[in-house]
C-alpha positions in Angstrom: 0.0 0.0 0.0 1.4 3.3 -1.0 1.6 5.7 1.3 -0.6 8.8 1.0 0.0 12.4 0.2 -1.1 14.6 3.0 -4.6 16.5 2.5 -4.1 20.2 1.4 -6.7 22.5 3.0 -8.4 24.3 -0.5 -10.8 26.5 1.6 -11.2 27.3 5.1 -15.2 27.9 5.0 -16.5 24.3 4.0 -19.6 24.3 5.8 -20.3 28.4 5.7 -23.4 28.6 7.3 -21.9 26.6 10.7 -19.0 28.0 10.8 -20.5 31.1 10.5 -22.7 30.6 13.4 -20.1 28.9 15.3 -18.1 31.9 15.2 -21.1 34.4 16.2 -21.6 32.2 19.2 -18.0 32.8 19.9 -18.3 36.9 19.4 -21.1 36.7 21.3 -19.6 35.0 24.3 -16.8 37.6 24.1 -19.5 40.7 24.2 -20.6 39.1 27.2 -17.3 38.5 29.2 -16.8 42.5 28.0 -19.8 43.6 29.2 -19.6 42.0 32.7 -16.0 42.9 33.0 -16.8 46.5 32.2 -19.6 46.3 34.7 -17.2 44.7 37.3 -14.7 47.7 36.8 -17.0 50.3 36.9 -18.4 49.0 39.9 -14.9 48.2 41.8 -13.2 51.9 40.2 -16.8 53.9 41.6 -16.6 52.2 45.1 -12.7 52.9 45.4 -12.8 56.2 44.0 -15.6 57.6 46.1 -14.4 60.4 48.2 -16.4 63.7 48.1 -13.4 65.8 48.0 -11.7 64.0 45.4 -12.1 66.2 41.8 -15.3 64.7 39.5 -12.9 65.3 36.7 -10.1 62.7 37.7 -13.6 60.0 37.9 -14.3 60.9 34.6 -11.1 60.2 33.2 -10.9 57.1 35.0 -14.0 55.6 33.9 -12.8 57.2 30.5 -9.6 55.1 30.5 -11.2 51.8 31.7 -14.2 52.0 28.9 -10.9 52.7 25.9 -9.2 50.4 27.3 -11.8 47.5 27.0 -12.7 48.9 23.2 -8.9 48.3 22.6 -9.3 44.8 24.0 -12.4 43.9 22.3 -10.8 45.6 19.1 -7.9 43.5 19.5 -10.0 40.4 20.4 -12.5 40.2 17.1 -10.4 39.5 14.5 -7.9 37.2 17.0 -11.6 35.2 16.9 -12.4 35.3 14.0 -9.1 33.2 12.9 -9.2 31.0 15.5 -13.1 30.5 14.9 -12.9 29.6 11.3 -9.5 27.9 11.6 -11.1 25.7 14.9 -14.2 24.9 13.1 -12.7 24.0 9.5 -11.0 21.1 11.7 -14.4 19.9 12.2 -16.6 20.7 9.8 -13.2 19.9 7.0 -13.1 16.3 7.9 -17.1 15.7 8.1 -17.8 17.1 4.7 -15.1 14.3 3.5 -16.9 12.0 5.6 -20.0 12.5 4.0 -18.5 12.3 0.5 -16.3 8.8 0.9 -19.8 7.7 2.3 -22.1 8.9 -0.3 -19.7 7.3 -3.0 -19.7 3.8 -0.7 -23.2 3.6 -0.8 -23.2 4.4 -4.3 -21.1 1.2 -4.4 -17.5 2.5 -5.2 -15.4 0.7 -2.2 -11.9 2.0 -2.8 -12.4 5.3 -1.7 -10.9 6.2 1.3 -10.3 9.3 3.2 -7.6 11.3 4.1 -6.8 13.9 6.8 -4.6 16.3 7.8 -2.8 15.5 11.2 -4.0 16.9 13.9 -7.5 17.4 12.3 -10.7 16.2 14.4 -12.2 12.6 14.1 -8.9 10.7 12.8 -9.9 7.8 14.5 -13.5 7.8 13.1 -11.7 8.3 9.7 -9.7 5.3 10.5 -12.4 2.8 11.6 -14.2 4.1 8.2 -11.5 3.5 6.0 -10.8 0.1 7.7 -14.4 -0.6 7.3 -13.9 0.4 3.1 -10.7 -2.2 3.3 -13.6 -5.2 4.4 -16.3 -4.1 1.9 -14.1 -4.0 -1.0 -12.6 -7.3 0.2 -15.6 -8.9 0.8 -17.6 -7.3 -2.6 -14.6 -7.1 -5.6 -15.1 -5.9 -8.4 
């Protein structure tokens, strides 16, 4: 058995739609650790900063600086999620849509297709038992 050139990724949105959502969900989640932690800070800064003879100015600056500096963050943070979103997905959704193929083409009676993914990619060992499964069916049913 030869051995097999490695799978080269061709696109990174394969199933658009869940990926798409699966990133959302992530932006979402983000939005919300923002909002509670600029909650948190205004809370914490307005108790420790209380003092009547202390300037309303130097507050305002404050709670100035905290709210830039969690825009910066979240800034920062969108498209760091977006990579990582798309990229974690794609090792999901990459190897499924392959899946679904080899299968489709099985059950259309073809048994020498097999599938192959990249290392480190979600569901090798599914992949495995699948293609090992191929190996009996074209053993058992030649053609």
């Amino acid at each position: 058995m030869s051995p097999e050139a490695p799978y080269k990724r061709k696109q990174y949105l394969v199933d658009r739609p869940y990926q798409l959502r699966f990133v959302t969900r992530m932006f979402m989640a983000v939005l919300v650790v923002a909002a509670v932690s600029s909650m948190i800070a205004t809370a914490l800064l307005s108790a420790s900063m209380y003092q009547p003879d202390l300037p309303q100015q130097t507050v305002v600056y404050c709670f100035i600086a905290i709210a830039l500096t969690l825009l910066v963050e979240l800034l920062i943070s969108i498209p760091v999620i977006w990579v990582l979103g798309i990229r974690q997905s794609h090792r999901v959704v990459g190897p499924v849509a392959r899946m679904k193929k080899m299968l489709e083409a099985i059950g259309n009676g073809d048994f020498s297709q097999r599938i192959t993914l990249r290392e480190g990619d979600a569901l090798e060992d599914l992949a495995k038992s699948v293609n090992a499964m191929a190996d009996t069916l074209q053993k058992r049913y030649p053609r």
